[in-house]
N, C-alpha and C positions, 0 to 999 in steps of 0.2 A: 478274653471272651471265650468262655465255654460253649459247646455246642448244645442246645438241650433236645436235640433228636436222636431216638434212636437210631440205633448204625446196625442194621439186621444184613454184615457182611457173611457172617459164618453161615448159616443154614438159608438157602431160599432168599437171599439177594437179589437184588435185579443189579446184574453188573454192569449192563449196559450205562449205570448211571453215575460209573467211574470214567471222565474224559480226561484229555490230555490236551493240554489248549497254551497258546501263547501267553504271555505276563502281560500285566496292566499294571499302567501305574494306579490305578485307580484299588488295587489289590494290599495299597500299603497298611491301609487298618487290621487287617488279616493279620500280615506279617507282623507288623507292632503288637498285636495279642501272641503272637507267637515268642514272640522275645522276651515277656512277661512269663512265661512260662521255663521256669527252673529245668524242668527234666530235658524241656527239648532242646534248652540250649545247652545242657550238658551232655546230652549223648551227640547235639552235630557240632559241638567246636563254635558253637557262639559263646560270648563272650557274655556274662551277667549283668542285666541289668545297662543295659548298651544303651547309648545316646542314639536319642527318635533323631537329631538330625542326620547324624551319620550313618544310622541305619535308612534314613531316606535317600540319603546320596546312594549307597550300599545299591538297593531296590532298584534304583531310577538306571544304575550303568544293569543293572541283573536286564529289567527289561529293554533297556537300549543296546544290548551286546552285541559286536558286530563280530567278534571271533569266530574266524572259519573254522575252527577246532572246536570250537564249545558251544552248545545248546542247551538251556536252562527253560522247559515249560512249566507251566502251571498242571496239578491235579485237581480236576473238580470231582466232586459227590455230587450228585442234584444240583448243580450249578452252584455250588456252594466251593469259595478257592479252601482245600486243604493241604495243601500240602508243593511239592514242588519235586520234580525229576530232570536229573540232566545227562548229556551226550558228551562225553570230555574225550581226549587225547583220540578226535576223527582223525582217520588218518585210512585213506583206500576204504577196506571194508572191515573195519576195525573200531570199535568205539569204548569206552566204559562206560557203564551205565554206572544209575545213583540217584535214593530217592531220598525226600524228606517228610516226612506225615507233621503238621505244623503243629496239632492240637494230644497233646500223649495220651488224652484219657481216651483216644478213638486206636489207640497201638493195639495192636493184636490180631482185630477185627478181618483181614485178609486183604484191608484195602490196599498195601503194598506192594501182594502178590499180583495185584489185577493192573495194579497203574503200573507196574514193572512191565506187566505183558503188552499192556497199548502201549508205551513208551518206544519196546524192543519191536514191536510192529509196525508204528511210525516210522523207525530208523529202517529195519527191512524195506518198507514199500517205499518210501519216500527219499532215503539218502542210499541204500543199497549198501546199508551193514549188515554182514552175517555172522560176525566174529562178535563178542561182546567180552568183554573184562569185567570182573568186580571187584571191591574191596571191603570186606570190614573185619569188624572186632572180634579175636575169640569168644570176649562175654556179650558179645550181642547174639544170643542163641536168636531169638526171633530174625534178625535180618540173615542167619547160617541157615535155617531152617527153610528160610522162603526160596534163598536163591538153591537150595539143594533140593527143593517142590519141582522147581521151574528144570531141575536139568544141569546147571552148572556144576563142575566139576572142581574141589579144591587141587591147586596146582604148585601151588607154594605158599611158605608162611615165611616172609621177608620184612623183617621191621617191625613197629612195636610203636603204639602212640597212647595218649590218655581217653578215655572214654568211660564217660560218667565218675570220673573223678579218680580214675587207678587206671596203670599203664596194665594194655592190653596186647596180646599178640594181634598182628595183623596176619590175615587169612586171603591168600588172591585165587578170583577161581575166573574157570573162563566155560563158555557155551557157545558153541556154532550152530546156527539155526540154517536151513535151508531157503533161498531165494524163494 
């Protein structure tokens, strides 16, 4: 499922209309056009062309997750699910963030920079992380560029995984935001 709205993120958005909201199951038709979709499941490590049952099972533990260490919410646009961010390795005041835009032809747009910041907002006011971790790809100039927008700081390059089809260097950066 393509989106056929325009996405007026770059100039004169109203950003307030990026939320960060819990999963539903009810979210799984989203997710299934997302997995129909080539590019995005090659840049996040989905698999091609995936079995809808097992990506229903996949969806159903995503929103049923009880892990004290991991948080997986929803991103909406206009109440519309795009996309998904998560809280991993909690630990004190310490977390990694990590987003996913579900639909690629809406990539670029600034929507990651903004669900990154309510995400990392959420985690400040709500769990009491000021530390934050990231991870990705040398060739994902787009997600280097966003977290290096927002402040993060590259801090090591340890490891090396496939992304979009050629192994890529990994890049870890980190940002301390104030309580």
């Amino acid at each position: 499922m393509k989106l056929e709205r325009t996405w007026p993120i770059e100039n004169g958005m109203n950003k307030e209309a990026i939320t960060i909201r819990p999963l539903h199951i009810d979210d799984y038709e989203t997710v299934l056009s997302w997995s129909k979709d080539d590019l995005f499941c090659s840049a996040n490590g989905w698999e091609l062309n995936r079995n809808e049952e097992e990506l229903y099972e996949w969806w159903n533990r995503c929103v049923h997750n009880k892990a004290a260490n991991f948080i997986r919410m929803g991103i909406e646009f206009d109440g519309e699910l795009i996309g998904y961010a998560d809280l991993a390795k909690i630990e004190g005041h310490s977390a990694e963030i990590g987003i996913a835009i579900g639909d690629s032809s809406i990539w670029g747009k600034g929507i990651g920079y903004h669900a990154t910041l309510r995400l990392m907002n959420y985690a400040t006011s709500k769990l009491g992380i000021t530390d934050f971790i990231a991870e990705t790809h040398e060739t994902n100039i787009r997600s280097r560029k966003m977290l290096q927008n927002q402040g993060f700081v590259e801090t090591s390059r340890i490891g090396s995984e496939e992304y979009m089809g050629e192994k890529s260097q990994l890049i870890q950066y980190k940002l301390t935001k104030n309580a």
